[in-house]
N, C-alpha and C positions, 0 to 999 in steps of 0.2 A: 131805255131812255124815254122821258115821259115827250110826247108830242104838244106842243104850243099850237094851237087850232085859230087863234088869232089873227085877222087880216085886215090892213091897211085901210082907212075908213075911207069912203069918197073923194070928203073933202081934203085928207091927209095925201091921197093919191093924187090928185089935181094940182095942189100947192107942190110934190115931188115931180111931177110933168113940167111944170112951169119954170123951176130951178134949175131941170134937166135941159131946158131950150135957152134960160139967160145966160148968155155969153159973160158976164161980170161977177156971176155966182164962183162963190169959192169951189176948190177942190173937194173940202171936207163937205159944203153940201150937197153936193153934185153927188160924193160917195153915201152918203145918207141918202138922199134926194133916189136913186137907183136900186138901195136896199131896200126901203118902204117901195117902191110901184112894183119891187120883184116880187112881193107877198101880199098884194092887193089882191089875184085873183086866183092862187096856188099853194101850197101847204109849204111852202118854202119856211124855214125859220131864220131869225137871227143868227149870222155864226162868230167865234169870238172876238175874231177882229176888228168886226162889227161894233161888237157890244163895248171893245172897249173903245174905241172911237167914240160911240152913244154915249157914254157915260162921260168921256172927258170934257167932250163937249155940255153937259150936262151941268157940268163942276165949273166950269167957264165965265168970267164975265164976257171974253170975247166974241162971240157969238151971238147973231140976232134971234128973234123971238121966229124966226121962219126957220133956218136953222134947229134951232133947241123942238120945237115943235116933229120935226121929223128924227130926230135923236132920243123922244120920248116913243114915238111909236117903233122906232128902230126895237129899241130896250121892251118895248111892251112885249114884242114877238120874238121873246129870247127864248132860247132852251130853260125852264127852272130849274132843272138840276147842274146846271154852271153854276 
C-alpha cells in the first residue's frame, strides 16, 4: 500500500483547532475538524470512513465553506489506492 506523505497545512490546522473548541460546530465538523489536526504533524492518513464522510460532504450544498475546506484536506490525505 502506497503511503500518502501529505500533511495538514497550518492554516487548515488552525481553522480544525478552532471548530474543535466551538461549542455550535456540527458533529460532522468536529469529526473532520479532529481528522485534519490528527495529520498535521504525523504520517497518519485518511481512513475510509473518513474519506467517505469527506466526500459527502464535499457533494453537499449543506455545508459551510469551513466545513468543505477541512473535507478537502481530509480527502487530500487519503490512501490513493482506495
Amino acid at each position: 500500500m502506497t503511503q500518502n506523505t501529505k500533511k495538514t497545512s497550518k492554516k487548515v490546522a488552525s481553522l480544525a483547532a478552532r471548530i474543535l473548541q466551538d461549542e455550535s460546530a456540527s458533529a460532522t465538523a468536529k469529526k473532520l475538524a479532529a481528522s485534519a489536526l490528527s495529520q498535521s504533524s504525523t504520517s497518519n492518513q485518511t481512513g475510509a470512513d473518513m474519506e467517505d464522510l469527506a466526500a459527502t460532504v464535499l457533494n453537499s450544498t449543506k455545508y459551510n465553506e469551513d466545513t468543505k475546506t477541512l473535507a478537502g484536506s481530509v480527502l487530500a490525505q487519503s490512501n490513493k489506492e482506495r
